[in-house]
Z-matrix of the N, CA and C atoms (Angstrom, degrees):
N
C 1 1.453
C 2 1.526 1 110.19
N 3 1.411 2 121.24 1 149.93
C 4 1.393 3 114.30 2 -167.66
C 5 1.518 4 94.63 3 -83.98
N 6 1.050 5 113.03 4 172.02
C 7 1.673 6 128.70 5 -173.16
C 8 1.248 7 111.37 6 -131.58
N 9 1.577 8 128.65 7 112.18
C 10 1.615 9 146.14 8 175.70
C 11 1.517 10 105.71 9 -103.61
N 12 1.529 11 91.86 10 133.54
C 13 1.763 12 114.14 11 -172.04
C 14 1.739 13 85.22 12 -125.55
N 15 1.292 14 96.36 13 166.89
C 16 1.622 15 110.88 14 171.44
C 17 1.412 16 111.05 15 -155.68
N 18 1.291 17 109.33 16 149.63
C 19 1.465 18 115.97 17 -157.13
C 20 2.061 19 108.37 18 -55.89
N 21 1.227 20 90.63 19 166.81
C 22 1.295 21 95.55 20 -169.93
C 23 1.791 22 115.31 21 -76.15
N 24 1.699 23 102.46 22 -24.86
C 25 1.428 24 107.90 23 178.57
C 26 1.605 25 103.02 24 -69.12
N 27 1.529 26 120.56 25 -38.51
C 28 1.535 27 99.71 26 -176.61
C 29 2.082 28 117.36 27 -80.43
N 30 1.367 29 89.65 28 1.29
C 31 1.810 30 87.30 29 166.69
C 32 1.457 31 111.86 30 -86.01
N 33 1.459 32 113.90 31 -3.32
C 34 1.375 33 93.30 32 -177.84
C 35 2.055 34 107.74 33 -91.06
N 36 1.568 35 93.48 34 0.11
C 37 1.719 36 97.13 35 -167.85
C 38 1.852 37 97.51 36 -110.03
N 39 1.397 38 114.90 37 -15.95
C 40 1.457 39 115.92 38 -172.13
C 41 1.545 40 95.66 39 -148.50
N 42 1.622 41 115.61 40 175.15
C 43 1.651 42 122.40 41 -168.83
C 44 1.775 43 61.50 42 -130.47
N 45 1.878 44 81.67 43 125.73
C 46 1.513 45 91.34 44 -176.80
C 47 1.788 46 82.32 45 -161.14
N 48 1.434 47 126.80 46 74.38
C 49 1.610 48 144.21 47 170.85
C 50 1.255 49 94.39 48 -53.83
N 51 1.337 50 121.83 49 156.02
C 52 1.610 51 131.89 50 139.74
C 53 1.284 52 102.15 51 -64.58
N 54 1.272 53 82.77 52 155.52
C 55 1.725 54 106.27 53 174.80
C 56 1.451 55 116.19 54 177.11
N 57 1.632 56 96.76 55 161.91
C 58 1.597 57 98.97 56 -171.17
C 59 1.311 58 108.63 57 -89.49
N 60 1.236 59 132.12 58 155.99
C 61 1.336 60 168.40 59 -170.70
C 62 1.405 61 147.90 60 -138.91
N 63 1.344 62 102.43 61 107.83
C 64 2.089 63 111.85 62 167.61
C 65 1.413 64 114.84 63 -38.35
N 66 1.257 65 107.45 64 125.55
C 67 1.937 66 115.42 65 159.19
C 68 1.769 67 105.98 66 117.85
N 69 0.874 68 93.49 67 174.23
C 70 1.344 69 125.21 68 -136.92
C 71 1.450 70 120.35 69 -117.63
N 72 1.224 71 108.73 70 -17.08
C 73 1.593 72 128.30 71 -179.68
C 74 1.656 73 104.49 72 -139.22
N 75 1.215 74 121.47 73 165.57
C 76 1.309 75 139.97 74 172.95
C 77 2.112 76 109.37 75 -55.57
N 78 1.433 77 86.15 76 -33.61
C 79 1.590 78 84.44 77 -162.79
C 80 1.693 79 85.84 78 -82.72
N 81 1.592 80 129.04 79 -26.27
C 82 1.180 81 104.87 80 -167.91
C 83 1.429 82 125.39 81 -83.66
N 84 1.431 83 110.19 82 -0.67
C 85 1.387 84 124.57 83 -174.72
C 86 1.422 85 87.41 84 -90.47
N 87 1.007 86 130.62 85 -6.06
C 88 1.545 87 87.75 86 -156.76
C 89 1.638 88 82.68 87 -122.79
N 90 1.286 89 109.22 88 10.32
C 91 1.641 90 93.41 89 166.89
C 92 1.648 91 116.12 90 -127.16
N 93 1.319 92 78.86 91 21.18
C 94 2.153 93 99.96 92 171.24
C 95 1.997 94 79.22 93 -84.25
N 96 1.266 95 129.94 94 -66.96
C 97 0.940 96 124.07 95 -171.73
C 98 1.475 97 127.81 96 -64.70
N 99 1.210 98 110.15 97 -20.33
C 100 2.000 99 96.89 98 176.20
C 101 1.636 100 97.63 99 -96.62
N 102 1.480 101 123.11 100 28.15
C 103 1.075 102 126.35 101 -179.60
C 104 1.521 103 93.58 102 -72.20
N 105 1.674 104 105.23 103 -55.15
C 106 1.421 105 140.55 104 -176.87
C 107 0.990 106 108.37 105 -44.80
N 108 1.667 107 124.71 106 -63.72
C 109 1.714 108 124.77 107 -119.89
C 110 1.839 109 75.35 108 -160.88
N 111 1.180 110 140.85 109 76.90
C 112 0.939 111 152.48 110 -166.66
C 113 2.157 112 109.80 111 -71.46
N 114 1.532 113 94.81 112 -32.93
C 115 1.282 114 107.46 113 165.93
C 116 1.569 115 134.09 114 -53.43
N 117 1.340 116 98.73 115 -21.93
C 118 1.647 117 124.90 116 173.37
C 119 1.376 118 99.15 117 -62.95
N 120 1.242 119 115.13 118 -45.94
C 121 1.387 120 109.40 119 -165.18
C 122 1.709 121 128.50 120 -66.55
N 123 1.003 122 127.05 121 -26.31
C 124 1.219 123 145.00 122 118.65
C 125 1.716 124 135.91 123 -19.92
N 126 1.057 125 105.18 124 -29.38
C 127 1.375 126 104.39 125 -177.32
C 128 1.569 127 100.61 126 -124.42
N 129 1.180 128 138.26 127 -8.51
C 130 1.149 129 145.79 128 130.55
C 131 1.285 130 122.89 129 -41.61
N 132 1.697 131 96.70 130 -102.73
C 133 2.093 132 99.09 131 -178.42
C 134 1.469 133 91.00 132 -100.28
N 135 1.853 134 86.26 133 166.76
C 136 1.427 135 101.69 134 -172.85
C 137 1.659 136 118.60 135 -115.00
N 138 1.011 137 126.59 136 -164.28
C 139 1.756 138 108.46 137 -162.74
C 140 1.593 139 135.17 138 -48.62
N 141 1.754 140 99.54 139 -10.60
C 142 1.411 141 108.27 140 172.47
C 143 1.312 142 105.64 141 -122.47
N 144 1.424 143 119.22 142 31.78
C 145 1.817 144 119.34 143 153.94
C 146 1.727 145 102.17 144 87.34
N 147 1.015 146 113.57 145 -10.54
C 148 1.300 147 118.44 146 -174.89
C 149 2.014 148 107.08 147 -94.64
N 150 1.952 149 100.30 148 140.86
C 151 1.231 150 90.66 149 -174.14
C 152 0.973 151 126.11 150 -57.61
N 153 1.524 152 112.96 151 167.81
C 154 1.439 153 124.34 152 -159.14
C 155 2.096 154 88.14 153 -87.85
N 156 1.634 155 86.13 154 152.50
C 157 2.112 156 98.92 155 -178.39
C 158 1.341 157 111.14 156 -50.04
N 159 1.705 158 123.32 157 -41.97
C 160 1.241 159 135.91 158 -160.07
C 161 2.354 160 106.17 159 -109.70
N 162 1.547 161 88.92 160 25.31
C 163 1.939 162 64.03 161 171.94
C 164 1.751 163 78.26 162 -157.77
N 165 1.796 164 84.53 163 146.86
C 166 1.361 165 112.87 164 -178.94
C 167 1.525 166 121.26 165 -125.94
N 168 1.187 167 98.52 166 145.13
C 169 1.835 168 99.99 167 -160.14
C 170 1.574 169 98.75 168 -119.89
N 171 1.122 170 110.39 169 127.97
C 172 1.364 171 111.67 170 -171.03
C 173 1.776 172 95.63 171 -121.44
N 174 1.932 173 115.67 172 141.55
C 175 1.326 174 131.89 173 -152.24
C 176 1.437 175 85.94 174 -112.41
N 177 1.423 176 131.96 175 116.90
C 178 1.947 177 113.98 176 170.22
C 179 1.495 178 126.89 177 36.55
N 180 1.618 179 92.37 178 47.05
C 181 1.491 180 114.82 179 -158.48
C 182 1.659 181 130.16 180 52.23
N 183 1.220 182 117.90 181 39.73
C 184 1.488 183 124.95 182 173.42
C 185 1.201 184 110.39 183 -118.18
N 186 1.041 185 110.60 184 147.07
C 187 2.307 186 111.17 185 -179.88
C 188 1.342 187 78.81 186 -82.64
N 189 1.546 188 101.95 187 150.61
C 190 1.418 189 135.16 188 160.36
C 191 1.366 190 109.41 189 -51.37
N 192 1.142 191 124.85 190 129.08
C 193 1.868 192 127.98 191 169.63
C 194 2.109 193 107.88 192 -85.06
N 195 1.512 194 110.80 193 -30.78
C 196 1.565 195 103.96 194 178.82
C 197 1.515 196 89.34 195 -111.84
N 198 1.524 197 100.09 196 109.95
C 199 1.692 198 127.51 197 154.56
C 200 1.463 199 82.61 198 -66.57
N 201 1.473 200 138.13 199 -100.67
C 202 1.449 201 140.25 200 -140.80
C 203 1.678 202 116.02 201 -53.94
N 204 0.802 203 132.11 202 -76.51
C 205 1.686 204 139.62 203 169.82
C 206 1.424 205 114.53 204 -70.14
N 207 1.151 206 125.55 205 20.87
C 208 1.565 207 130.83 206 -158.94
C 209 1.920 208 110.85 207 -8.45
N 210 0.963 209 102.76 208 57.80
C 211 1.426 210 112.97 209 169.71
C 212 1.578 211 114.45 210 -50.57
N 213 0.955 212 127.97 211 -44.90
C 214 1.565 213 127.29 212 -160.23
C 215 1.492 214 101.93 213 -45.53
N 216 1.543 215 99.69 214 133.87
C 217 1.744 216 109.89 215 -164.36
C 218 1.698 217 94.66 216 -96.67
N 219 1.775 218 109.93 217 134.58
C 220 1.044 219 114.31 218 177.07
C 221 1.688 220 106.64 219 -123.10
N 222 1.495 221 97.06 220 146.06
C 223 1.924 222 89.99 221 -167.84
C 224 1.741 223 91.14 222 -108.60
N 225 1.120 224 100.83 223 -170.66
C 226 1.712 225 114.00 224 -149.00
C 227 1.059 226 112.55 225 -91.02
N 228 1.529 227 121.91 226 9.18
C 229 1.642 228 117.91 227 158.29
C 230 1.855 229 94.95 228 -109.59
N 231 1.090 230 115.60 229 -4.36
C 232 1.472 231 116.17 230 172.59
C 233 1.279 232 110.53 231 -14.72
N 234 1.591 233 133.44 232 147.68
C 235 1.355 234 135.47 233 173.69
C 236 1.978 235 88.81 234 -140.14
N 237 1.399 236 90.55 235 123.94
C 238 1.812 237 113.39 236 170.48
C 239 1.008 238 113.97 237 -99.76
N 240 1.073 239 125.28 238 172.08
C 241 1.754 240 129.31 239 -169.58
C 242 1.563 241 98.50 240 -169.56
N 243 1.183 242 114.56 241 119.20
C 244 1.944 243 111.99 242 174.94
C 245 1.222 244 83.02 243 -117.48
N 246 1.617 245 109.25 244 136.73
C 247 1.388 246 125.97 245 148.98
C 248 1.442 247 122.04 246 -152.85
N 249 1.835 248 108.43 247 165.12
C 250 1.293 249 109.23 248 162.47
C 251 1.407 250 131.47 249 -58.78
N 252 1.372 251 118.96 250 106.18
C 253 1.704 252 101.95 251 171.26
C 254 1.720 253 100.06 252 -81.97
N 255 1.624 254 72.81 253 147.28
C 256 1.887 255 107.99 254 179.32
C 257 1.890 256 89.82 255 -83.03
N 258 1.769 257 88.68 256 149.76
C 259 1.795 258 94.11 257 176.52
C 260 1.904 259 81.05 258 -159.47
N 261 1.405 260 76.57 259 155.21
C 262 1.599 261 93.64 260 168.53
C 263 1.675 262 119.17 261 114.79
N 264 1.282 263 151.86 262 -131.77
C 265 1.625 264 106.37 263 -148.60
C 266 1.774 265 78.97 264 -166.20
């Protein structure tokens, strides 16, 4: 099963463990988990399910290519990563 971690700044605001996970795409991991922890979901995607402007999900270390439908197919040793991207000058 692929395995989703999340950055360390949002554990200090939510209990958000790694852990392994059902599915097959980006969007399905990540809603094996707000199955759980429903608060994730929110700080992830935003009112139309689509990722949020400021967080980036990287697939066996690659950024995701579908921000909107998070399609990107992850196989079962998959390693996820949600985080805040930094912006600004």
């Amino acid at each position: 099963m692929p395995r989703i971690e999340f950055t360390p700044h949002l554990k200090m605001h939510l209990d958000c463990p790694a852990q392994q996970v059902n599915g097959s795409t980006v969007r399905d991991a990540l809603e094996a988990v707000f199955v759980t922890n429903p608060k994730l979901r929110g700080y992830v995607t935003d009112d139309q399910n689509r990722l949020r402007k400021h967080v980036v999900i990287f697939v066996d270390g690659q950024t995701i290519s579908d921000r909107v439908t998070l399609s990107d197919l992850v196989k079962e040793e998959s390693e996820i990563f949600v985080m805040q991207a930094l912006s600004g000058g």
